[in-house]
C-alpha positions as semicolon CSV with decimal commas, in nm:
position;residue;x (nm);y (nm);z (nm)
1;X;16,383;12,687;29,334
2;X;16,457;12,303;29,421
3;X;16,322;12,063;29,217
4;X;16,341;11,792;29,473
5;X;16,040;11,685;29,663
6;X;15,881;11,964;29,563
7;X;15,480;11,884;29,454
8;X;15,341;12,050;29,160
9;X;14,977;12,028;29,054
10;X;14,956;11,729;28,851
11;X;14,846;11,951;28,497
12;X;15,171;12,123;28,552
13;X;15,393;11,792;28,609
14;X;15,234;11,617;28,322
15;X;15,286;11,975;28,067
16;X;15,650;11,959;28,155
17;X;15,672;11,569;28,127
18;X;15,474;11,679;27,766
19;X;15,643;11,935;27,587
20;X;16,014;11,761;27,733
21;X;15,849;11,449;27,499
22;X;15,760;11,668;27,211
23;X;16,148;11,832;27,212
24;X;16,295;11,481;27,187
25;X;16,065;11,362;26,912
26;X;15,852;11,112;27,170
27;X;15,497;11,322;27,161
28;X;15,282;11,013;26,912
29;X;15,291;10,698;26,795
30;X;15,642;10,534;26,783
31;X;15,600;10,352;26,486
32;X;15,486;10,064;26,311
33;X;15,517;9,682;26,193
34;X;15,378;9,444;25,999
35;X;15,239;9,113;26,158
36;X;15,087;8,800;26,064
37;X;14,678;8,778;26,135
38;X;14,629;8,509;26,370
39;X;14,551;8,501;26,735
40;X;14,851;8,687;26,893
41;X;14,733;8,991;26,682
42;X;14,429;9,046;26,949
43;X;14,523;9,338;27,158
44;X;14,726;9,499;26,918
45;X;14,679;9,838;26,801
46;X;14,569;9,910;26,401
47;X;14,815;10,189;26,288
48;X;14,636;10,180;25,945
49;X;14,296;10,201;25,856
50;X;14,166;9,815;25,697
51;X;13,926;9,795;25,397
52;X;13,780;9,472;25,255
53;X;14,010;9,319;25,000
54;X;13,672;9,041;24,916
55;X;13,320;8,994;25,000
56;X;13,214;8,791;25,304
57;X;13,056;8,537;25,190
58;X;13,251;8,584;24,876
59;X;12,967;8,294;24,740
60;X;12,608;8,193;24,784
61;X;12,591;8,005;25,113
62;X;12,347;7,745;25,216
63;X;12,191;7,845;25,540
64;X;12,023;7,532;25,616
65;X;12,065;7,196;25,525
66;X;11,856;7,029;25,268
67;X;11,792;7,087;24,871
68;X;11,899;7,379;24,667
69;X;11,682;7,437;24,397
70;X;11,520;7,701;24,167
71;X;11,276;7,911;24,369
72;X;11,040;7,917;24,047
73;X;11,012;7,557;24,059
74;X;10,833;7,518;24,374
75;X;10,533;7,780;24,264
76;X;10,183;7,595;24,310
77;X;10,314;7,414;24,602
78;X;10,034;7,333;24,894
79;X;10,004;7,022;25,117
80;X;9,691;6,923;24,859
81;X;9,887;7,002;24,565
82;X;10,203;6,869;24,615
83;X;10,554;6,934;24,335
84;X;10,716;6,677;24,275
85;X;11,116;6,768;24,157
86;X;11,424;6,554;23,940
87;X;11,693;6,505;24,182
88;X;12,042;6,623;23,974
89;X;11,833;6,854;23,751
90;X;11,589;7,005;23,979
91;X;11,737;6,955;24,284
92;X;12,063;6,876;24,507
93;X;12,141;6,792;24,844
94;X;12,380;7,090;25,019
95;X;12,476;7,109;25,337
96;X;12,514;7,452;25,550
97;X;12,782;7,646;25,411
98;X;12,811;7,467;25,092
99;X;12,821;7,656;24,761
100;X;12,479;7,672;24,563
101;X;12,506;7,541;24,199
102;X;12,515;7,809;23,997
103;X;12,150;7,743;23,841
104;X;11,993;7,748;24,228
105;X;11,819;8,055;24,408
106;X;11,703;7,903;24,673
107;X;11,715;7,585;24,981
108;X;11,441;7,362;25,127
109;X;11,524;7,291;25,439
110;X;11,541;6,881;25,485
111;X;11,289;6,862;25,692
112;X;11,036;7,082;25,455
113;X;11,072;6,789;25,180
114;X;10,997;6,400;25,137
115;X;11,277;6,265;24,910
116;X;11,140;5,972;24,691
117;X;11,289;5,620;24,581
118;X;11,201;5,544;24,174
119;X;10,906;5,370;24,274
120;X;10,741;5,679;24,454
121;X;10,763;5,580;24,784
122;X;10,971;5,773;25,064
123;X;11,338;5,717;24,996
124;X;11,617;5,496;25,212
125;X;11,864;5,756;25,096
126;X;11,717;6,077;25,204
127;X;12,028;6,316;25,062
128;X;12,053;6,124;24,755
129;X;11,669;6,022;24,644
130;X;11,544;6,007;24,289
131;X;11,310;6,279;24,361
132;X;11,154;6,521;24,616
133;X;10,849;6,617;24,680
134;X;10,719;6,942;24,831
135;X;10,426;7,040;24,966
136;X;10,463;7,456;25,025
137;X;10,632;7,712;24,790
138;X;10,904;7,919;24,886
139;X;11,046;8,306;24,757
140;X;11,436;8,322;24,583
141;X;11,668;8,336;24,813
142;X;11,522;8,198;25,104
143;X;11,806;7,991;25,324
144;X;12,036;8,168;25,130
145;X;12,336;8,380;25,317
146;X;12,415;8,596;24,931
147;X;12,765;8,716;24,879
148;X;12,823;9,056;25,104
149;X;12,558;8,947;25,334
150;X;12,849;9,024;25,600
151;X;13,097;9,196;25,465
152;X;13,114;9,385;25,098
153;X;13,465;9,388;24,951
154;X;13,597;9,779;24,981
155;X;13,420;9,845;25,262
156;X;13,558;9,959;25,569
157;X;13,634;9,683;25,824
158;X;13,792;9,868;26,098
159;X;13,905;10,251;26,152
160;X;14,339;10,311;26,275
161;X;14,340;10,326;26,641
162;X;14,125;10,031;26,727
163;X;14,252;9,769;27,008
164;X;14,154;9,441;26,837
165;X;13,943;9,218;26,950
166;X;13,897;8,878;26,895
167;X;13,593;8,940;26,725
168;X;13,832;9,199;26,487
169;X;14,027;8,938;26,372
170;X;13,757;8,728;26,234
171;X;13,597;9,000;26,087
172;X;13,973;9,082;25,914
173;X;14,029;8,736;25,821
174;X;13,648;8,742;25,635
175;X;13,763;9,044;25,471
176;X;14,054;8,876;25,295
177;X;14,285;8,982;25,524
178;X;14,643;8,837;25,614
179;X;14,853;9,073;25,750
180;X;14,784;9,394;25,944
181;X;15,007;9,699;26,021
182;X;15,010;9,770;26,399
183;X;15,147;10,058;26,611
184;X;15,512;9,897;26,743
185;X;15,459;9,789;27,107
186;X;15,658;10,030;27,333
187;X;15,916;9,884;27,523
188;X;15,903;9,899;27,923
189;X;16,221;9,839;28,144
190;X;16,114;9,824;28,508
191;X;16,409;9,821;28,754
192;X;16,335;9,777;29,076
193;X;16,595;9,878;29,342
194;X;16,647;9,832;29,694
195;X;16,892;9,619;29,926
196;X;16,611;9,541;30,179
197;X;16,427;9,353;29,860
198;X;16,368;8,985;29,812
199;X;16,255;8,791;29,536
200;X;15,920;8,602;29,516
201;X;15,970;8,279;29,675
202;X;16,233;8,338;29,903
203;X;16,305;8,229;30,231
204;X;16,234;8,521;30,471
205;X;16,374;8,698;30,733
206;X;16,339;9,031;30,901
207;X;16,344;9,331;30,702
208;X;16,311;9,151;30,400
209;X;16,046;9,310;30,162
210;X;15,888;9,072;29,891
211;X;15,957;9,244;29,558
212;X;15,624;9,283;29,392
213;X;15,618;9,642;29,251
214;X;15,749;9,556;28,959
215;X;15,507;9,222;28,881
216;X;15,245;9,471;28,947
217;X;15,378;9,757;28,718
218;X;15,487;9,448;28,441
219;X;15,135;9,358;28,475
220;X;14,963;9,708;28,374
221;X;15,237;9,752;28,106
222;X;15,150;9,444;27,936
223;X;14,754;9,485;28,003
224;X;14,787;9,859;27,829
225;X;14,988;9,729;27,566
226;X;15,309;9,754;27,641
227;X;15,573;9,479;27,703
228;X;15,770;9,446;27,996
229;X;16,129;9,383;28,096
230;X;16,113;9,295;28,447
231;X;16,527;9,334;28,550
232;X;16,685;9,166;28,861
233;X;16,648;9,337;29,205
234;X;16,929;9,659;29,202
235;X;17,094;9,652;29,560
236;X;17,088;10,052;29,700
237;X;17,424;10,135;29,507
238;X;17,473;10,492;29,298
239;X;17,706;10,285;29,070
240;X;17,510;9,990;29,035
241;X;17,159;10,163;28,972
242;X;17,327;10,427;28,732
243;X;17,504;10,072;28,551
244;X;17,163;9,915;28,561
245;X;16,987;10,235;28,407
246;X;17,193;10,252;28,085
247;X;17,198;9,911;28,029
248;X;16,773;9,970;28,004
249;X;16,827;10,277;27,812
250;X;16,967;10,115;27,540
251;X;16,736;9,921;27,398
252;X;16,403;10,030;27,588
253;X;16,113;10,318;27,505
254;X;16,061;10,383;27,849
255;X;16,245;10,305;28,219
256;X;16,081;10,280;28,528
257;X;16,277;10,294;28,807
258;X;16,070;10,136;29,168
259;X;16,182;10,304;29,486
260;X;16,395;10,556;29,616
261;X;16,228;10,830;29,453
262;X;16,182;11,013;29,803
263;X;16,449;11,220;29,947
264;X;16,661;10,977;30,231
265;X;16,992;10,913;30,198
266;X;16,941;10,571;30,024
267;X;16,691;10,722;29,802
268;X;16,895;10,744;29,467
269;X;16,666;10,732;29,190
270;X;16,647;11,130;29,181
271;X;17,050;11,172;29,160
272;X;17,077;10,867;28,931
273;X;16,858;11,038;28,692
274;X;17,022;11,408;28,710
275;X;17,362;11,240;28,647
276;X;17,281;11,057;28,309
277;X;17,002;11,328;28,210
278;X;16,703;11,585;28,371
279;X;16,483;11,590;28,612
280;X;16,203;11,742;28,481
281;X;15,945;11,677;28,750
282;X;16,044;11,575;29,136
283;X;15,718;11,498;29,346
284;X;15,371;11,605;29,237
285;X;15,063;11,734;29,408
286;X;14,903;11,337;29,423
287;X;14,841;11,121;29,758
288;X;14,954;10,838;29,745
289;X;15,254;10,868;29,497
290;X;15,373;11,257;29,559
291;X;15,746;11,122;29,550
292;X;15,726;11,050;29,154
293;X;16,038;11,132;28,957
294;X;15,961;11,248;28,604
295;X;16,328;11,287;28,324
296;X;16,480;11,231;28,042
297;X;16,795;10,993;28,024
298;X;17,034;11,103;27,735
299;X;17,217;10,785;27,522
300;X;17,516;10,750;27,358
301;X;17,382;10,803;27,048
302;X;17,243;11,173;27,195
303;X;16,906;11,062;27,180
304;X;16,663;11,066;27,473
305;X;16,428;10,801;27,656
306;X;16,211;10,934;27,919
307;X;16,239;10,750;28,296
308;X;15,973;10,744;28,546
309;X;16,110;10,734;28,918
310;X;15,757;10,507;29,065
311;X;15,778;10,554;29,457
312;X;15,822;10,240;29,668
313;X;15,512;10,208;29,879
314;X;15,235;9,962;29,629
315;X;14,968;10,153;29,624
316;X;15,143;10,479;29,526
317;X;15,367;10,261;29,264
318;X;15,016;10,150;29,062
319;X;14,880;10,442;29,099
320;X;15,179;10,622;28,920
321;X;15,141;10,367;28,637
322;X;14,737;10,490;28,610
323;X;14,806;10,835;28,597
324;X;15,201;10,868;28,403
325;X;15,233;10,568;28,215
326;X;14,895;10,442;28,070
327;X;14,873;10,752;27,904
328;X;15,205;10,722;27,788
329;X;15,183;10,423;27,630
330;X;14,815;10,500;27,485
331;X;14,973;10,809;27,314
332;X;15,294;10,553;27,159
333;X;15,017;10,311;27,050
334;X;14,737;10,555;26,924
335;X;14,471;10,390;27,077
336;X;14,195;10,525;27,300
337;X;14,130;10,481;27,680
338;X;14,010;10,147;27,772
339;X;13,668;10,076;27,829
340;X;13,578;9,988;28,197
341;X;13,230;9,803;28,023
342;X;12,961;10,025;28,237
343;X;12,594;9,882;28,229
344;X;12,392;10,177;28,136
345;X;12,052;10,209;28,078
346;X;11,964;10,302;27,743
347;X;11,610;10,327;27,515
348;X;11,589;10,146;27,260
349;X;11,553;10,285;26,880
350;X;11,335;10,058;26,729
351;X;11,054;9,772;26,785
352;X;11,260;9,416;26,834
353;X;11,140;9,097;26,832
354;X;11,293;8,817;27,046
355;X;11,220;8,445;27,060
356;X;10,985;8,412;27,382
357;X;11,190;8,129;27,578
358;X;11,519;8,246;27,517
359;X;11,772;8,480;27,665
360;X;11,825;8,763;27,386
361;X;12,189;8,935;27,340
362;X;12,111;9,185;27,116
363;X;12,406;9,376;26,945
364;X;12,346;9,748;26,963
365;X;12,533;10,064;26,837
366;X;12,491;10,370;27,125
367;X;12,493;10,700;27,137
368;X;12,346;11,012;27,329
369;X;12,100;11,195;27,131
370;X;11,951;11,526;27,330
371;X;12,016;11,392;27,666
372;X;11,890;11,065;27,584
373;X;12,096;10,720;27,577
374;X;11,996;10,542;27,261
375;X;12,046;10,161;27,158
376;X;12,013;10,108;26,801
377;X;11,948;9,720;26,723
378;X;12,185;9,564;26,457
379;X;12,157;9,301;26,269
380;X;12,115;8,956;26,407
381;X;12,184;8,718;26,155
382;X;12,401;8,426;26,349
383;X;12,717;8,447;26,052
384;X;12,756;8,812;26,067
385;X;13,050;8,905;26,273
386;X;13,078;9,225;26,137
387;X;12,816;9,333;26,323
388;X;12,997;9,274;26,672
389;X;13,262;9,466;26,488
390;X;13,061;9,794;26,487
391;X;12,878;9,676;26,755
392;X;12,928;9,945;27,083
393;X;12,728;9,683;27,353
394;X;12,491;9,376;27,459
395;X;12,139;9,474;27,565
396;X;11,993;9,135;27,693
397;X;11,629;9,079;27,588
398;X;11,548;8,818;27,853
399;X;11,359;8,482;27,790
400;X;10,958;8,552;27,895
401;X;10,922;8,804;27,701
402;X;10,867;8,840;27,278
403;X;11,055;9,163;27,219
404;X;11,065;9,557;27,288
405;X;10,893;9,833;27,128
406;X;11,087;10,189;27,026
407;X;11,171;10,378;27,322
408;X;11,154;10,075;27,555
409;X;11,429;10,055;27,832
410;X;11,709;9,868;27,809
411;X;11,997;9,786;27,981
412;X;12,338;9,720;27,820
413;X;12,668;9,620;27,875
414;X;12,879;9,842;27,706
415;X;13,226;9,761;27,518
416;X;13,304;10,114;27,505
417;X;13,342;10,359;27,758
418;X;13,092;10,629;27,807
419;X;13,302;10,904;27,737
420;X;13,320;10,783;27,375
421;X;13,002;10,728;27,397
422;X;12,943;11,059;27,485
423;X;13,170;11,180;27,196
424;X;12,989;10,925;26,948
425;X;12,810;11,150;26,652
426;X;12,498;10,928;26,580
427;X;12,364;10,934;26,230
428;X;12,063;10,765;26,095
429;X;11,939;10,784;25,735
430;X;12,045;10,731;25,368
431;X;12,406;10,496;25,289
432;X;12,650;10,688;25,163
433;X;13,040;10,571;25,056
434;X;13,175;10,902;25,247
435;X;13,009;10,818;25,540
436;X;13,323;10,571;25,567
437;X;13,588;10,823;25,510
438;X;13,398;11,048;25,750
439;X;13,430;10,816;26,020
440;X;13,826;10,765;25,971
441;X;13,914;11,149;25,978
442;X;13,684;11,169;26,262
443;X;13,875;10,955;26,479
444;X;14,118;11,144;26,448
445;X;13,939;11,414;26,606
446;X;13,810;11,250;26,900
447;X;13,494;11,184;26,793
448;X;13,323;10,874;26,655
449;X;13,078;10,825;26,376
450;X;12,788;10,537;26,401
451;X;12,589;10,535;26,083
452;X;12,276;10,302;26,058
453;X;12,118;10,323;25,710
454;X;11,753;10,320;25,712
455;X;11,745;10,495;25,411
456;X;11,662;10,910;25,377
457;X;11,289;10,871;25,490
458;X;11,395;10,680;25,735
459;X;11,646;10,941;25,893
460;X;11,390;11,244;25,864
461;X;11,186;11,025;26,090
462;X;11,411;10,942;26,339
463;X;11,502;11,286;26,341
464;X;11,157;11,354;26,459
465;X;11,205;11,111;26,743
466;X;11,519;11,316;26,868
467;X;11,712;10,987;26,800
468;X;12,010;11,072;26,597
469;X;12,215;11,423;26,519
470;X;12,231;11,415;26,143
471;X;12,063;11,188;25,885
472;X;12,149;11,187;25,529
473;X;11,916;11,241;25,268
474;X;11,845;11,305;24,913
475;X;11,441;11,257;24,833
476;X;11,354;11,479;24,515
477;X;11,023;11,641;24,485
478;X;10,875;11,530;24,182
479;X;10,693;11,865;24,160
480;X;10,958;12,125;24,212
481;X;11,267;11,899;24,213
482;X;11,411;12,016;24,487
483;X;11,584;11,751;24,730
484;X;11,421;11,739;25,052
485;X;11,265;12,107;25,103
486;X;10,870;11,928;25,092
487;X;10,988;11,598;25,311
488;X;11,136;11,787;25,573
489;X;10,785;11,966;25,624
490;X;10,585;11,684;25,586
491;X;10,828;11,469;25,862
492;X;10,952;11,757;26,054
493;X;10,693;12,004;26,094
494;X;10,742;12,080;26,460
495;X;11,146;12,052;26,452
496;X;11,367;12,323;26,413
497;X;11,659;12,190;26,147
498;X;11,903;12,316;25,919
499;X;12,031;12,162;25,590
500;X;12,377;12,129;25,457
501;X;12,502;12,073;25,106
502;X;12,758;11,762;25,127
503;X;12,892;11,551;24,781
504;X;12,702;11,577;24,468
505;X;12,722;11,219;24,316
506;X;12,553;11,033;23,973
507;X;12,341;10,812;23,999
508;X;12,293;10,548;23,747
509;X;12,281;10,180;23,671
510;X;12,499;9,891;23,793
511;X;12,582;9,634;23,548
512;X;12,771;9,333;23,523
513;X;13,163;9,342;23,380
514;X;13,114;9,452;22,995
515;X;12,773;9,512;23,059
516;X;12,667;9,158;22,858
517;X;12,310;9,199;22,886
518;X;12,369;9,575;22,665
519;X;12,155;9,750;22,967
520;X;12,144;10,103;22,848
521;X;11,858;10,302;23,010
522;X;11,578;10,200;23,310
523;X;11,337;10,106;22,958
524;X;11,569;9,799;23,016
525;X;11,444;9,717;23,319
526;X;11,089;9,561;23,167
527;X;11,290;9,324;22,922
528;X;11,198;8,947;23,038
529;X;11,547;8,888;23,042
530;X;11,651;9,135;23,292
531;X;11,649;9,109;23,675
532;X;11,729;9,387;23,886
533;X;11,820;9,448;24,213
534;X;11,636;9,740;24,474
535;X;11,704;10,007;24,714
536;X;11,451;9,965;25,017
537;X;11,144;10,120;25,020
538;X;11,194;10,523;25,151
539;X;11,554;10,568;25,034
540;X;11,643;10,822;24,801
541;X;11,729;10,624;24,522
542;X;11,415;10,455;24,533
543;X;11,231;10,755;24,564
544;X;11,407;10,881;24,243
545;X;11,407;10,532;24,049
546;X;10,934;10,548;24,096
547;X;11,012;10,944;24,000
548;X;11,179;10,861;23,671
549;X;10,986;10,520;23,620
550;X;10,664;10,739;23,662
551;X;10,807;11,006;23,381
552;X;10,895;10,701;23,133
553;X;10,540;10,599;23,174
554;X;10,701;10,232;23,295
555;X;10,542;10,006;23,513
556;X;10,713;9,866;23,879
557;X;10,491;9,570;23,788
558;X;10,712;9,445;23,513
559;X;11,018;9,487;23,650
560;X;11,194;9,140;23,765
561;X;11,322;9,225;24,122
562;X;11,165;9,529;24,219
563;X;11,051;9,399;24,544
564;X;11,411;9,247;24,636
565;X;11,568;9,463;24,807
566;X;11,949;9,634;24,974
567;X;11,998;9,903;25,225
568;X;12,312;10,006;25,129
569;X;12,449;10,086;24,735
570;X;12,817;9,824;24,792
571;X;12,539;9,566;24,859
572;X;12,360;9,658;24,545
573;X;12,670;9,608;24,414
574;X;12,747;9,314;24,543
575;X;12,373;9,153;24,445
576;X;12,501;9,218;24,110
577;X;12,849;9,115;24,127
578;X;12,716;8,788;24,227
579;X;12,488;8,726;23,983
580;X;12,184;8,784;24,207
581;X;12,037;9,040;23,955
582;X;12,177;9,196;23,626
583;X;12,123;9,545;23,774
584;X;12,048;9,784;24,023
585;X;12,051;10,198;24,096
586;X;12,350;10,286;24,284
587;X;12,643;10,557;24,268
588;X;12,961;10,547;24,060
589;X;13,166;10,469;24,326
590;X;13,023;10,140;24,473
591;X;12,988;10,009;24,101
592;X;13,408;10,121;24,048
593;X;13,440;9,966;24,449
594;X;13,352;9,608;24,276
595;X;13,486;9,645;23,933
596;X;13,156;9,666;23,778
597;X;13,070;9,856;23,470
598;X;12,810;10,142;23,530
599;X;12,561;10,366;23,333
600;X;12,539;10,735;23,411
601;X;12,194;10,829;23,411
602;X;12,113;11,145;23,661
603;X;12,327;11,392;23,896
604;X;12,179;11,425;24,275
605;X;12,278;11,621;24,573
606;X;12,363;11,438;24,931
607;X;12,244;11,664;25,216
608;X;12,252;11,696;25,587
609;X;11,955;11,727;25,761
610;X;12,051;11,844;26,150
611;X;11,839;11,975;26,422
612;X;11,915;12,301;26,604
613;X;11,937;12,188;26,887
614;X;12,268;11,937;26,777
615;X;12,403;12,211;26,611
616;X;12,408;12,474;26,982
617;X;12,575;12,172;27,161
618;X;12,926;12,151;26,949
619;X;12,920;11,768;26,884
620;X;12,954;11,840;26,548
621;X;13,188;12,119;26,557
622;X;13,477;11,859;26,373
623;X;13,210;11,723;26,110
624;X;13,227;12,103;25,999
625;X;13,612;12,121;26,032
626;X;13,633;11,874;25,766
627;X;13,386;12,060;25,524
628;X;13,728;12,289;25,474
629;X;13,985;12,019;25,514
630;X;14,205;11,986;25,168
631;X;14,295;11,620;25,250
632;X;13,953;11,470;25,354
633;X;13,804;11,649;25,067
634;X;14,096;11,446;24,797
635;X;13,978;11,140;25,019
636;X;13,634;11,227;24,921
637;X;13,715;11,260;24,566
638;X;13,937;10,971;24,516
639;X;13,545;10,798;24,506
640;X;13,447;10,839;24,118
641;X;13,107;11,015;24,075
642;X;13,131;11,302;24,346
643;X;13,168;11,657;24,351
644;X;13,258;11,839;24,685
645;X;13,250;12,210;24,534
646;X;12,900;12,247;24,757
647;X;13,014;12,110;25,098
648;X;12,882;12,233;25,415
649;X;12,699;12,545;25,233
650;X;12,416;12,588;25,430
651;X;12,073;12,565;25,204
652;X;11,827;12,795;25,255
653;X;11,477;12,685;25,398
């Protein structure tokens, strides 16, 4: 059967186009390169997973301007009983972003203090007075941005296959970043042909033809991350066109050749292309565009580039660059489909405030949960860009009103499209370190993990709401000490879920570097000269720090710190890397992630809690693929402190 002009149903074309790639080694991502990080990285595609080389802020940060001081200093404070503090030894000017002394916990904002001259009266020099006085107390820490509050050092930044954004590369360059490793950008020769063609600008006369195909098709190429060799106009000459070709072929990925793909007697794309390779493909079952030519050209060197013959007429010509060589080129990069940024309507996950008389851009992760579009607020503090790195959308609170409560509409603008959207797994619940690796060999799978840690009470109750398929959890019952059995009934009564076994991890103390304080047990924790850091209130390591506090017979009360709290164990970590605390409960792993010492004190097991209903609709069908996958699970246990020999066993009820 001729091959010419002869449509085929476009699954068919694009099979034989396929497997014709896959023979000659061209079916994935062509390779990669190392580039600087600066601005030209933006639109480039990550070909290697990044992780967080430092802490971001790697130091305690003023947020405000005024007078750092020590939080303990300012107790008593009232406007009637005002306290008056040493400038130099009880106090010192800082601007925002400026370093606190190492002595400080905590800034006044300027305007919260009345600096004095030595005679007591209100100072000329208000950043340099001989003293302040203060008229209200204020808690450690407050105006503070502490190291991690962005970014924690080992933590993933940013998953392989991402298109970066300008908002990536800040995020990169916070994360200690300076170079990245990028998929090579494939190579696009577009030759248009024709002897009735004209160059842009020229003077005209009949029968010319502008020659814009190719600007058009350069265009696309570049926008979907490719880079394009527009070539001089090719007059309609076998000879010349077949010259032209292999002068492409050599040092080109791909060759699109614009115009005579049809069948007249100055179309020669079709014969050009059997004479220095195959035609695979000639005309497929699409209007407009039928006439596309789909081959391989053969070099010198025996090795094969495929060529694209893109019919003349300029609406068929984009449209063959939509359907044959976006996807091309998103296969050579390994990057996803672009988003088109849909508004959807979505509801949101939890109560929000917003100031009254301003417009609101809230950054929110999304997913669909039981039918149900779901915006999850993150956080909004004004020097965390990591959170419009993991953020999916914008859901504008407008000015008027003071916020939204859970399950309030909202509409938002998405930066994804909604077919990852609909492929996103959403999980709510307890932090976990394998929750990162989760989400990498997911993406390789087509699916996407967004994890907001709310700790494991947390989860079971947004499980309740129908607002996220899986939340992690590990809450021991004091009484039978059994993890989770007794919450699950007392959160989930009414919903049908099942509960998997996933890492069994040790939980214990983090401690500074040589562990100079000699920390050895949670007795430790009353000493005067110990402060410690928390997990939030409802988490599972909470919930087991007030189980074996209770045991020991020692009192929250005493404990320096026990109302400060983290919501995730790297920024436990990073409270005590910093100096924030001497201590905190965390896992092996996120002490080891920060080069902390740690003390081993008790063994736990990390569950899944999902609903039925998730597990019927197949979302999660890959989550359990990796349960049995020998390389996720050495990923897994490259993390000290976990066990895997239990994953995905299904625990019965």
């Amino acid at each position: 059967m001729s091959i010419y002009l002869h449509d085929i149903p476009l699954t068919e074309a694009k099979s034989r186009f396929q497997q014709e790639l896959k023979n000659a080694g061209l079916w994935g991502v062509l390779g990669q390169e190392e580039i600087p990080l600066d601005e030209k990285a933006a639109g480039r595609v990550l070909a290697e997973s990044v992780w967080a080389r430092i802490s971001s802020p790697h130091y305690h940060a003023s947020a405000m301007d005024g007078f750092a001081i020590r939080a303990e200093n300012s107790l008593g404070a009232a406007p009637s009983n005002p306290v008056q503090l040493r400038y130099e030894e009880q106090a010192v000017y800082v601007d925002t972003g400026d370093p606190l002394p190492q002595w400080a916990n905590a800034v006044i904002p300027i305007e919260n203090v009345e600096p004095l001259d030595d005679t007591g009266h209100i100072s000329t020099e208000p950043r340099h007075p001989y003293s302040i006085r203060i008229r209200a107390a204020i808690t450690p820490w407050s105006h503070v941005r502490p190291m991690g509050e962005d970014i924690v050092a080992t933590e993933l930044v940013i998953p392989a296959g991402q298109t970066l954004r300008p908002v990536d590369l800040g995020a990169l360059a916070a994360s200690g970043q300076t170079s990245l490793k990028v998929a090579r950008v494939p190579r696009v020769a577009i030759l248009p042909t024709g002897t009735e063609l004209v160059p842009i600008g020229s003077d005209l006369k009949a029968g010319d033809i502008i020659e814009f195909n190719s600007v058009v098709l350069g265009a696309q190429v570049n926008q979907w991350g490719g880079k394009a060799d527009r070539f001089p106009i090719t007059i309609d000459n076998f000879d010349a066109i077949c010259q032209r070709v292999e002068e492409a072929a050599r040092d080109h990925d791909l060759i699109l050749l614009n115009a005579g793909s049809s069948a007249g007697s100055e179309d020669f794309s079709v014969h050009v292309t059997e004479k220095l390779g195959t035609v695979l493909v000639h005309g497929v079952a699409v209007r407009p565009g039928h006439p596309v030519i789909l081959g391989m050209i053969t070099r010198k060197d025996n090795s094969k580039i495929p060529i694209i013959g893109v019919p003349g007429y300029p609406v068929s010509a984009a449209l063959t660059g939509e359907i044959f060589v976006q996807p091309l080129l998103t296969l050579w990069l390994g990057r996803k489909d672009p988003s088109q940024e849909p508004v959807i309507t979505a509801k949101i996950t939890r109560k929000v405030n917003s100031p009254q008389g301003d417009d609101d851009f809230m950054r929110v992760a999304v997913g669909r949960v039981n039918g149900q579009v779901l915006a999850a607020p993150l956080a909004k503090g004004a020097g965390m860009i990591n959170t419009l790195v993991h953020a999916d959308g914008i859901a504008l609170v407008p000015r008027g009103i003071q916020g939204l409560e859970a399950g309030d509409d909202v509409q938002v603008k998405l930066y994804r499209s909604l077919k990852e959207i609909d492929q996103t797994i959403f999980a709510i619940g307890s932090h976990d370190l394998t929750l990162d690796i989760l989400a990498q060999f997911l993406a390789q799978r087509e699916r996407r993990l967004v994890s907001v840690n709310v700790g494991s009470q947390g989860g079971l109750v947004a499980l309740r709401r129908g607002e996220a398929h899986f939340a992690g959890s590990h809450l021991l019952d004091p009484e039978t000490g059994v993890y989770n059995k007794s919450y699950i009934n007392q959160y989930l009564p009414d919903t049908p879920v099942s509960v998997f076994n996933w890492v069994g991890r040790e939980q214990g103390l983090i401690v500074q570097k040589g562990n100079p304080k000699n920390i050895l047990s949670l007795k430790d924790l009353e000493r005067s000269d110990i402060s410690y850091v928390n997990r939030q209130r409802g988490s599972g390591t909470r919930v087991l720090l007030d189980y074996q506090l209770g045991k020991l017979g020692l009192s929250a009360e005493r404990i320096s710190g026990y109302a400060q709290e983290e919501y995730t164990h790297l920024a436990v970590a990073a409270a005590v890397k910093s100096g924030r605390a001497d201590c905190g409960m965390g896992i092996t792993a996120a002490a080891n992630a920060l080069e902390l010492d740690f003390i081993p004190l008790y063994t736990e097991q990390y569950q899944l809690v999902i609903p039925n209903t998730v597990l019927e609709n197949h979302l999660l069908d890959p989550l359990f693929d990796l349960t049995q996958d020998p390389e996720f699970k050495k990923a897994v246990l490259k993390l000290p402190g976990y066990t895997v020999s239990d994953m995905g066993r299904l625990v019965e009820q």
